[in-house]
LONUMI-519727 format. One record per residue (C-alpha): residue number from 1; x, y, z. Coordinates in nm, 4 decimals, padded with zeros to 6 digits. Example, Ala and Ser with C-alpha at 12.3 -4.5 7.8 and 13.67 -1.06 7.14 Angstrom:
2
resi:1&c1:01.2300&c2:-00.4500&c3:00.7800
resi:2&c1:01.3670&c2:-00.1060&c3:00.7140
//
This chain:
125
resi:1&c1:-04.9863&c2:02.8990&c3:09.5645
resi:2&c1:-05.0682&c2:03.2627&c3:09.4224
resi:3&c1:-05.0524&c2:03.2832&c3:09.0573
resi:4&c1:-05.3349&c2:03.2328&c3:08.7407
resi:5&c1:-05.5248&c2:02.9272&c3:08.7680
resi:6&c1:-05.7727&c2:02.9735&c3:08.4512
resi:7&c1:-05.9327&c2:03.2016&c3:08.2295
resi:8&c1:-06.3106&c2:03.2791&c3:08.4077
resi:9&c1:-06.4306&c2:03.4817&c3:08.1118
resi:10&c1:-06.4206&c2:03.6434&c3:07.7979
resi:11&c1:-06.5745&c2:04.0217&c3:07.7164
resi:12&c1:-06.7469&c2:04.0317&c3:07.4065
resi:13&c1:-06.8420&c2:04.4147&c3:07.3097
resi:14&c1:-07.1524&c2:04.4274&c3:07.2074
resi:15&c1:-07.3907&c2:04.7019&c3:07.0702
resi:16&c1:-07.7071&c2:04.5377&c3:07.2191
resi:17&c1:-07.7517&c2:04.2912&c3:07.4859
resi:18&c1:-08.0852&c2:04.1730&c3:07.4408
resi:19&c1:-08.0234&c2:04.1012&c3:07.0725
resi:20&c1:-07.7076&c2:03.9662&c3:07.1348
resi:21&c1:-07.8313&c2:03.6934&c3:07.3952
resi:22&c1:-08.0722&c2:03.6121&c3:07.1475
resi:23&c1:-07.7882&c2:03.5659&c3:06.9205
resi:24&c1:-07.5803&c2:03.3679&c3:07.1045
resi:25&c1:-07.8775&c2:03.1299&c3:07.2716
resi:26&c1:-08.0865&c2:03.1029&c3:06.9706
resi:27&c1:-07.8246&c2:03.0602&c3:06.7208
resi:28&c1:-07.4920&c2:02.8979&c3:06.8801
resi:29&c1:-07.7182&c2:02.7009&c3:07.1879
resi:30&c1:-07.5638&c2:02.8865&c3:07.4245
resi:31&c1:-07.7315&c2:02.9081&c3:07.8025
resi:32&c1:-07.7583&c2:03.2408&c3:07.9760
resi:33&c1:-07.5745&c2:03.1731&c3:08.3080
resi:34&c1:-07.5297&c2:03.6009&c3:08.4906
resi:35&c1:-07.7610&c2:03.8585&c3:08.4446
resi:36&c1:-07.7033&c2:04.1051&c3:08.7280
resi:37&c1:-07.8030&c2:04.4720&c3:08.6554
resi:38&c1:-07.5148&c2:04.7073&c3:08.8587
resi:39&c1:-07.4931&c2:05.1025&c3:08.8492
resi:40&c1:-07.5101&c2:05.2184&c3:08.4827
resi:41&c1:-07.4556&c2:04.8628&c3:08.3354
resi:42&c1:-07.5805&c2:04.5284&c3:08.2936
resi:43&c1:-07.3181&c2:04.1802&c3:08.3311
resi:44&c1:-07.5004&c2:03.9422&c3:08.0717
resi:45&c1:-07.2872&c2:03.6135&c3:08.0190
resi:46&c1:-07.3883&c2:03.3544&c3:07.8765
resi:47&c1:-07.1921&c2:03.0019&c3:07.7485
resi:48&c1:-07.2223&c2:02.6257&c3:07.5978
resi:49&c1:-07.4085&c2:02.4425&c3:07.8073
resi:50&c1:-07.0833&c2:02.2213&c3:07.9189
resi:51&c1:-06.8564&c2:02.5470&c3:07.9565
resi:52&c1:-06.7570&c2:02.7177&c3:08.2500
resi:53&c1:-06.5576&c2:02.9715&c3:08.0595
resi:54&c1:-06.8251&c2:03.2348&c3:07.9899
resi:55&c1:-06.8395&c2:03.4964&c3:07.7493
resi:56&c1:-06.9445&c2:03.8574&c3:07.8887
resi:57&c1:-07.1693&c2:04.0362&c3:07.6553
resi:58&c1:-07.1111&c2:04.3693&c3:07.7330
resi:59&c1:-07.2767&c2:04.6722&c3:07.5774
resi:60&c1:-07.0915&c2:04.9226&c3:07.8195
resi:61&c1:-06.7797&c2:05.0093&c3:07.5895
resi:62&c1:-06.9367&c2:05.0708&c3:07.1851
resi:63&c1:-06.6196&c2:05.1429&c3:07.0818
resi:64&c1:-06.4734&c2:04.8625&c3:07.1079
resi:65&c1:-06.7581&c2:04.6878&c3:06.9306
resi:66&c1:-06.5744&c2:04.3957&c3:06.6664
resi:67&c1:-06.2485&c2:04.3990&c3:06.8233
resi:68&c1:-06.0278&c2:04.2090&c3:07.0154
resi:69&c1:-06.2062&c2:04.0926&c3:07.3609
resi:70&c1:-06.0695&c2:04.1591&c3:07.7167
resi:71&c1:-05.9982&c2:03.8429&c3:07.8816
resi:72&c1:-06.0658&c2:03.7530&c3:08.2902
resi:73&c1:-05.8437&c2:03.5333&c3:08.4386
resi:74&c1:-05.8932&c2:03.3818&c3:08.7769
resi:75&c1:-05.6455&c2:03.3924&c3:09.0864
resi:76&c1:-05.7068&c2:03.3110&c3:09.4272
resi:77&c1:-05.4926&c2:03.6019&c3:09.5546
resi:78&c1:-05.4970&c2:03.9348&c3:09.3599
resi:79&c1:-05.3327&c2:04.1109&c3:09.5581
resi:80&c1:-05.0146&c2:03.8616&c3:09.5614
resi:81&c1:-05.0404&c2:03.7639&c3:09.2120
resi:82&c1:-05.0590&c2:04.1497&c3:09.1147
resi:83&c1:-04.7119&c2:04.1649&c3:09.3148
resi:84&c1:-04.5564&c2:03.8708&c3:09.1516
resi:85&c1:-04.6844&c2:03.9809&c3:08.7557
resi:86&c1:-04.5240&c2:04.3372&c3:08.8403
resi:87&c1:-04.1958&c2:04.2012&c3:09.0265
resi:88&c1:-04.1829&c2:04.0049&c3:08.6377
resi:89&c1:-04.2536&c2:04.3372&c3:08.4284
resi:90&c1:-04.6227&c2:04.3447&c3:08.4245
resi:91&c1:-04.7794&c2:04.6548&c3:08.2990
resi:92&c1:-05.0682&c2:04.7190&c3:08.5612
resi:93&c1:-05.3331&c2:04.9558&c3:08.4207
resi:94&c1:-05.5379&c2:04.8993&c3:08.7308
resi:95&c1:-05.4322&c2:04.7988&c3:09.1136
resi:96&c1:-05.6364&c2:04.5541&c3:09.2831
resi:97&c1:-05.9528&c2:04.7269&c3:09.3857
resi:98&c1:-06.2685&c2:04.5845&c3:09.5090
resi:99&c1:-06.5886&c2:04.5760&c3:09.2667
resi:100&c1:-06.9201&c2:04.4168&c3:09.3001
resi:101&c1:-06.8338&c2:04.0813&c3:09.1780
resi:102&c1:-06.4642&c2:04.0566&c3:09.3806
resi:103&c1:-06.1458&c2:04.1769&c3:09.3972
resi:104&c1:-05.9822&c2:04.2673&c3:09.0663
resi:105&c1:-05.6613&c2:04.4296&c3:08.8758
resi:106&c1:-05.6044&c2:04.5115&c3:08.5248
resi:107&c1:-05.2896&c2:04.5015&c3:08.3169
resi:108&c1:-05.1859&c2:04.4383&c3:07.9185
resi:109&c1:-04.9732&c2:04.1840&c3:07.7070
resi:110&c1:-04.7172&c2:04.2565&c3:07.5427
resi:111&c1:-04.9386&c2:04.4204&c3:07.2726
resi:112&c1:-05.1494&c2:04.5921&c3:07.4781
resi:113&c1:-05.4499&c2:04.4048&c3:07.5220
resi:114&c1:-05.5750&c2:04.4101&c3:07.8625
resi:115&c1:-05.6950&c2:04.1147&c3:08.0964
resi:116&c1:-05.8874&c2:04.1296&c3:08.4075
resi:117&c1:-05.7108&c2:03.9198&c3:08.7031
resi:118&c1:-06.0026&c2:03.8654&c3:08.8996
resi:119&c1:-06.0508&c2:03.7407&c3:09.2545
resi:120&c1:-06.3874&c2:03.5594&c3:09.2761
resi:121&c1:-06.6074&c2:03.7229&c3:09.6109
resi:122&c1:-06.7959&c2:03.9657&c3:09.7058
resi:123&c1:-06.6905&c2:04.2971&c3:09.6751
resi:124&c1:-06.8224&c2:04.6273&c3:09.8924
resi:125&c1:-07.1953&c2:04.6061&c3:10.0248
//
């Protein structure tokens, strides 16, 4: 059945990742679960130890530093979900397009937040 099945993570801007993971482990007991460097960034995530929603710290976007974060929400389709959302009035700011962690589309709420709707996979080699 295509459609949203649960939020995967939560972006967090952040102005450094180092002292943020030391934040967030040392302070709130969070665990450090992705640390993969990619081309001009770094995916940090860390969570509570019983979590699987995980929080992205993510350094790439200082801007955006203290406000609201970007959710990612999992499908098992994006490509058929992305059809259904805009069929329903979606507002896409990204078509499906593969990236290194899977296959992913972008679009905003009402109020124009965005939110990642993320295939889980691997993306291009």
């Amino acid at each position: 059945m295509t459609g949203i099945d649960r939020f995967g993570c939560i972006t967090i801007a952040v102005k450094d990742q180092e002292e943020a993971l030391r934040w967030f482990t040392e302070k709130l007991g969070f665990v450090k679960r992705t640390d993969q460097a990619g081309p001009g960034m770094r995916f940090l995530t860390v969570s509570p130890p019983r979590q699987e929603l995980q929080v992205i710290l993510a350094s790439w976007f200082p801007d955006h530093v203290g406000k609201n974060p970007t959710a990612v929400l999992y499908t098992d389709d994006c490509r058929a979900t992305y059809e259904s959302l805009r069929a329903k009035g979606v507002e896409f700011t990204e078509a499906p397009k593969l990236q290194p962690f899977g296959l992913q589309a972008v679009f905003k709420d009402l109020y124009g937040n965005s939110y990642a709707l993320l295939q889980r996979g691997p993306g291009p080699s």
